[in-house]
C-alpha positions as CSV (number, residue, x, y, z in Angstrom):
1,X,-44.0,-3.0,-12.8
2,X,-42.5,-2.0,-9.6
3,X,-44.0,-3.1,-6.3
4,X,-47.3,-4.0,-8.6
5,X,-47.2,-0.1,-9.6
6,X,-46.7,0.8,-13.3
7,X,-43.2,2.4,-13.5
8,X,-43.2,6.1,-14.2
9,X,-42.7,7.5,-17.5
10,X,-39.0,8.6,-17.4
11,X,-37.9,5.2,-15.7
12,X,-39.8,3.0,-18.1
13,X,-38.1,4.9,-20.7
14,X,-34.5,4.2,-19.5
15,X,-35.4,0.9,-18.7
16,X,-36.2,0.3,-22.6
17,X,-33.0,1.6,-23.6
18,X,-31.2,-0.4,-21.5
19,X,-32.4,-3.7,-22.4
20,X,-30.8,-4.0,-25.6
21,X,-27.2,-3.1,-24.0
22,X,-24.8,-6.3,-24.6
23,X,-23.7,-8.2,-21.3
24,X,-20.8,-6.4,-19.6
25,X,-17.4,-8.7,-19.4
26,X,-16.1,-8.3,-16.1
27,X,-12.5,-8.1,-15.7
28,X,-10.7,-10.1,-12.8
29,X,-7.4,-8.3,-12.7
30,X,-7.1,-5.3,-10.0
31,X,-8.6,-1.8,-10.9
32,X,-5.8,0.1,-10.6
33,X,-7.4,3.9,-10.9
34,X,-9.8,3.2,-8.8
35,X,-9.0,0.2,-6.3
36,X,-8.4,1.8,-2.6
37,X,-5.6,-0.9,-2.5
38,X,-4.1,-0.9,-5.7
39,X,-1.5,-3.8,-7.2
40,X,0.4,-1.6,-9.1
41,X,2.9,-4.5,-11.3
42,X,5.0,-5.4,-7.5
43,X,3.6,-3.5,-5.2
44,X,0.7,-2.4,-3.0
45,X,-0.8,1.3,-2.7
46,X,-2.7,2.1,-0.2
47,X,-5.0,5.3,-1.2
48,X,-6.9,7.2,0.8
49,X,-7.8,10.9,1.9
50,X,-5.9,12.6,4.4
51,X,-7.8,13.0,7.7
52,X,-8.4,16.6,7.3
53,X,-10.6,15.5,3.9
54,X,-14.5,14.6,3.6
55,X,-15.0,12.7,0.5
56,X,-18.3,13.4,1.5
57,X,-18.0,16.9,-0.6
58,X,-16.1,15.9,-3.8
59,X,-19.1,13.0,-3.4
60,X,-21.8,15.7,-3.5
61,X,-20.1,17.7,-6.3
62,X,-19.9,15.1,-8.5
63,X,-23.4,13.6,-7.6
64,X,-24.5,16.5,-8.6
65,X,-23.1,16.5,-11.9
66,X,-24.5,13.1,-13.1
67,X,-27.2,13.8,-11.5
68,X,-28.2,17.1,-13.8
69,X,-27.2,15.5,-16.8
70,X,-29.1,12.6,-16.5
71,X,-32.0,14.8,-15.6
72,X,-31.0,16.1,-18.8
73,X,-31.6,13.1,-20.7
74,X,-34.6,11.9,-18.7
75,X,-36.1,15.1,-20.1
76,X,-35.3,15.1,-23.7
77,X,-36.0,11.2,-23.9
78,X,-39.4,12.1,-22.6
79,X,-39.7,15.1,-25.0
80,X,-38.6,13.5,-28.1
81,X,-40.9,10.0,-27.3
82,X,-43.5,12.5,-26.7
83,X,-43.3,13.5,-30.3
84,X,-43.7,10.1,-31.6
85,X,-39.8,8.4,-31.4
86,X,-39.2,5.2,-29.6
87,X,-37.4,5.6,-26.6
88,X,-34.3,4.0,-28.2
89,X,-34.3,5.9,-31.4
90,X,-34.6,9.1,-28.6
91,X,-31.7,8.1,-26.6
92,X,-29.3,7.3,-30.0
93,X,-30.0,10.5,-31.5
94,X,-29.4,12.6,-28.0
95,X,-26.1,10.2,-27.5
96,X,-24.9,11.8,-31.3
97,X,-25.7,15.1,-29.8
98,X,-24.1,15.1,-27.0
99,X,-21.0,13.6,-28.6
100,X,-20.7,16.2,-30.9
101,X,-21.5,18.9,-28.5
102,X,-18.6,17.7,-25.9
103,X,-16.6,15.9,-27.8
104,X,-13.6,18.3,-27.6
105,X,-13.0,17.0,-23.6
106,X,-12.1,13.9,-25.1
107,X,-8.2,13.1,-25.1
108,X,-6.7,9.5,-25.6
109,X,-3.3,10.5,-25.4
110,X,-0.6,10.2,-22.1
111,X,-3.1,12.3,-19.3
112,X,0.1,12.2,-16.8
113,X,2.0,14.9,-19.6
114,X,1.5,18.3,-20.4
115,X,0.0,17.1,-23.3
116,X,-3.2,16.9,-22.4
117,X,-2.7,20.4,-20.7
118,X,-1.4,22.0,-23.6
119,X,-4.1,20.3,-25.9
120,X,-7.2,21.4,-23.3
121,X,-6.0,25.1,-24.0
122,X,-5.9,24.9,-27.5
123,X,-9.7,22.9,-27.1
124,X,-10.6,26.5,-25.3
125,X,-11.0,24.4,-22.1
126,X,-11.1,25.6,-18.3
127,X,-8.2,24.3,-16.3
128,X,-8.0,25.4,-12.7
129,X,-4.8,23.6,-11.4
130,X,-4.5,25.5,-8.0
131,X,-7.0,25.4,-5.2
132,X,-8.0,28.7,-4.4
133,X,-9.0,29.6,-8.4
134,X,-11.2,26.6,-8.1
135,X,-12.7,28.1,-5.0
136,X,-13.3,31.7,-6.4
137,X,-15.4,29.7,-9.2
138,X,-17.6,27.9,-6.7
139,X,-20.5,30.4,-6.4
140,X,-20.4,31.3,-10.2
141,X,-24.1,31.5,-11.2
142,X,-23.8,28.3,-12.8
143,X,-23.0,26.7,-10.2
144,X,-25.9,28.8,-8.2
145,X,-28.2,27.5,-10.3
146,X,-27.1,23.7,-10.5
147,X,-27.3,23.5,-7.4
148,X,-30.3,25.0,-6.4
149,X,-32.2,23.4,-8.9
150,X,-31.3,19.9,-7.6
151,X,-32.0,21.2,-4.1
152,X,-28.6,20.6,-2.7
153,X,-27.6,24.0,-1.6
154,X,-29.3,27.4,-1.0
155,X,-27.2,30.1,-2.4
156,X,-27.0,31.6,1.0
157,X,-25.2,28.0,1.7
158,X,-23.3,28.1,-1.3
159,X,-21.4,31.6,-0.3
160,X,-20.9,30.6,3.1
161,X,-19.2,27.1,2.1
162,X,-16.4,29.7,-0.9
163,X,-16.2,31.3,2.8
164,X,-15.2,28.6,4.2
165,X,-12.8,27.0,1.4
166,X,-10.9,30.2,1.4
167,X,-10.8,30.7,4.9
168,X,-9.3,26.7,5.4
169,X,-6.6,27.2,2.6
170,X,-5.1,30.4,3.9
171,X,-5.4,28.7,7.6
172,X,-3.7,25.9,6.2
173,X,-0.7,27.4,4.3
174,X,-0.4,30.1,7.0
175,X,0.3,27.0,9.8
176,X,2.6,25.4,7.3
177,X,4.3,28.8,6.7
178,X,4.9,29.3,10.5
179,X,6.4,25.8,10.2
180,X,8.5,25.7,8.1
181,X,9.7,28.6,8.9
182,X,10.2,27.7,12.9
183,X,11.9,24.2,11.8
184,X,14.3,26.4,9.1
185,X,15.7,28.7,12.1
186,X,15.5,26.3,14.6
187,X,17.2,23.4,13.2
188,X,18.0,23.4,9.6
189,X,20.0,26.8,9.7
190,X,22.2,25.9,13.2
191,X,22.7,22.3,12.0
192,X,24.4,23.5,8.4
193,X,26.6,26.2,10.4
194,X,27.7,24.0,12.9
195,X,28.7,21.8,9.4
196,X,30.5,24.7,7.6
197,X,32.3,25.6,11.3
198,X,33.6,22.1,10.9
199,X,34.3,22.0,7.4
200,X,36.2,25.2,7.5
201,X,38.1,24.3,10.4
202,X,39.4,21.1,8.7
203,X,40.2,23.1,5.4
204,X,42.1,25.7,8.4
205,X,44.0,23.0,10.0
206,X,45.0,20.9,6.8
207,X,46.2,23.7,5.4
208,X,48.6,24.7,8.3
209,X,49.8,20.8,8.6
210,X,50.3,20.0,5.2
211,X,50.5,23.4,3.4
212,X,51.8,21.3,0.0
213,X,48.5,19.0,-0.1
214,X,45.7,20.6,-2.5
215,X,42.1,21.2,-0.7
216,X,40.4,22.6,-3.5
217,X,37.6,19.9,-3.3
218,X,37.1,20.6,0.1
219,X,37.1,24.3,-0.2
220,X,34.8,23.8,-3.0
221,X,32.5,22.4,-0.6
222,X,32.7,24.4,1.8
223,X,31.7,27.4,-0.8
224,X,28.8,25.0,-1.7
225,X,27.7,24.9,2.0
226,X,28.4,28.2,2.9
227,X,26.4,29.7,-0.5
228,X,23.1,27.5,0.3
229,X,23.3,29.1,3.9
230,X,22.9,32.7,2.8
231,X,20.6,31.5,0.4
232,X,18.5,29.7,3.0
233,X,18.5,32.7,5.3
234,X,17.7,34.8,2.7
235,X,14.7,33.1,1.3
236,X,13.5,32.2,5.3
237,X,13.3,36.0,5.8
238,X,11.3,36.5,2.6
239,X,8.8,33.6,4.1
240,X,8.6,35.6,7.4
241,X,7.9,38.7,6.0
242,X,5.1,37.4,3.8
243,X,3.8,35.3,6.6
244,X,3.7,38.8,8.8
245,X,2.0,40.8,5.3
246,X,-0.8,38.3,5.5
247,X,-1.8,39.8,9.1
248,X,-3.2,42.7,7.0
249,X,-5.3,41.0,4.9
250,X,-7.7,39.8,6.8
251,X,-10.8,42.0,5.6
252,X,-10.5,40.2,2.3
253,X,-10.6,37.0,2.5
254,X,-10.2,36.1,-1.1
255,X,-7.1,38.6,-1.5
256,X,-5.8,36.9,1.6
257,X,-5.8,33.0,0.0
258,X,-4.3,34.8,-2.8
259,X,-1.4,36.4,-0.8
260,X,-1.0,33.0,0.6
261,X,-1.2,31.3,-2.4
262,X,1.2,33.8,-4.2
263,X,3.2,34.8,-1.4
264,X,4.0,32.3,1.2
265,X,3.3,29.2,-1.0
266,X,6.1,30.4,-3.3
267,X,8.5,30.9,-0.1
268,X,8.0,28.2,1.6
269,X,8.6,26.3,-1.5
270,X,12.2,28.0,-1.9
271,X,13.2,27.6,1.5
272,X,12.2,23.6,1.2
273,X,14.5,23.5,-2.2
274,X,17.3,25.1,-0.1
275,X,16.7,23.0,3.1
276,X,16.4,19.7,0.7
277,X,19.9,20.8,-1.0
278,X,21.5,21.1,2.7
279,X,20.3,18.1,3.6
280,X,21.7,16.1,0.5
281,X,25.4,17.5,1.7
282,X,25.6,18.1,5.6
283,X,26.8,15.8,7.9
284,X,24.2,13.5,9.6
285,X,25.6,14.5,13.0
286,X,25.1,17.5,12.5
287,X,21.7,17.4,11.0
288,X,19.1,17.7,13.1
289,X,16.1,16.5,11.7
290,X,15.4,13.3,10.3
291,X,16.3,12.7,7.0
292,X,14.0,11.3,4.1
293,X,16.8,8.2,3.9
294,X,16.2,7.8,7.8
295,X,12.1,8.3,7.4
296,X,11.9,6.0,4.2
297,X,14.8,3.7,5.2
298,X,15.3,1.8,9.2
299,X,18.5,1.6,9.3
């Protein structure tokens, strides 16, 4: 009874099938995976979206999912009971089902490997592992008619909000792009020449003082120093020149996150391997943005 009411059907049903389940230990130590301030063995995480994130839609997403397949259930236990099963006998015989259906996304090995990734492939599973294939999925009829059936989105609303993913990605990587690629010339480039000037002038004047005394080291270096330049200039014109493709992309917005996505992602990425190398090697003087040691360390 609820509120001196008779409980409907479906509820009354679940209810049933969840009075026999044994009491639940609880367990006092932290929950790592899912604690938004973690103990983690000697430390504290804190975990939490960036500003520029809405839980809100991951929260409708996968509110949706349970949601559908306990609708799911709900109607076969109804079904089945209606044909003369208990409501537990029901619910153990759709568990079985339902465990044999899916029971290929099951994986009890090390998830943090590629283990699990090359397993899921072999399994015949979907893996989208990059942002804007995820997107292009979002209005799949499937997903259409998921949604619509629980009422959550029109499909109207549905195309407009793939419109709007794909239009925040390529905004996203195009500001980063324009960055990265403003910090590179401005300051990483001039700061790792004004390093090889001074490295090859030491070699220069060594030399001339003490012709007898072996610089090879140093002129090793200084090829080390001078070789990540070029390629750091090379790879920071490739960035600019996809950056300035992009501006002709803009009547498909789906071929533009993929430009991005294909394009400037994977320049940006090479100039930050070059920039990171520089950094390891040029003078602190002389560079002139902060280093990871200064960020993570106060000295």
């Amino acid at each position: 009874m609820l509120d001196g009411k008779p409980l409907p059907p479906k509820t009354a049903a679940f209810i049933e099938v969840a009075d026999p389940v044994s009491p639940i230990k609880k367990d006092t130590t932290d929950r790592n995976r899912t604690s938004p301030f973690a103990f983690t063995g000697n430390k504290f995480e804190f975990r939490a979206v960036g500003s520029s994130q809405n839980v809100g839609v991951s929260s409708t997403h996968l509110n949706a999912i349970a949601a559908d397949s306990i609708r799911f259930i709900s109607n076969e236990v109804e079904s089945r009971t209606k044909g003369g099963k208990t409501a537990q006998a029901a619910a153990k015989e759709i568990a079985i089902e339902i465990f044999r259906k899916h029971r290929r996304i099951i994986f009890e090995g090390n998830g943090y490997t590629q283990d699990w990734v090359k397993e899921a492939e072999k399994r015949g599973l979907q893996n989208l592992s990059e942002s804007v294939a995820a997107i292009e999925t979002f209005d799949s009829q499937k997903n259409i008619d998921l949604f619509k059936s629980l009422n959550i989105y029109t499909e109207k609303e549905i195309h407009a909000r793939k419109h709007i993913y794909l239009e925040f990605y390529a905004k996203s990587i195009n500001i980063e792009g324009l960055a990265g690629y403003n910090m590179v010339s401005t300051q990483a480039i001039p700061s790792s020449l004004k390093h090889q000037h001074a490295v090859a002038q030491v070699i220069a004047q060594t030399k001339a003082a003490c012709p007898k005394v072996d610089v090879s080291a140093q002129e090793e270096h200084l090829i080390q120093v001078t070789t990540l330049v070029n390629d750091l200039i090379k790879e920071n014109n490739k960035l600019n020149q996809a950056l300035k493709d992009a501006e002709h992309k803009h009547d498909d917005l789906t071929a533009l996150a993929r430009h991005y996505r294909d394009h400037v992602k994977t320049a940006l990425e090479k100039v930050r391997e070059k920039s990171d190398a520089l950094e390891e090697i040029v003078a602190d003087e002389h560079w002139s943005i902060p280093k990871y040691s200064e960020i993570l360390y106060i000295k």
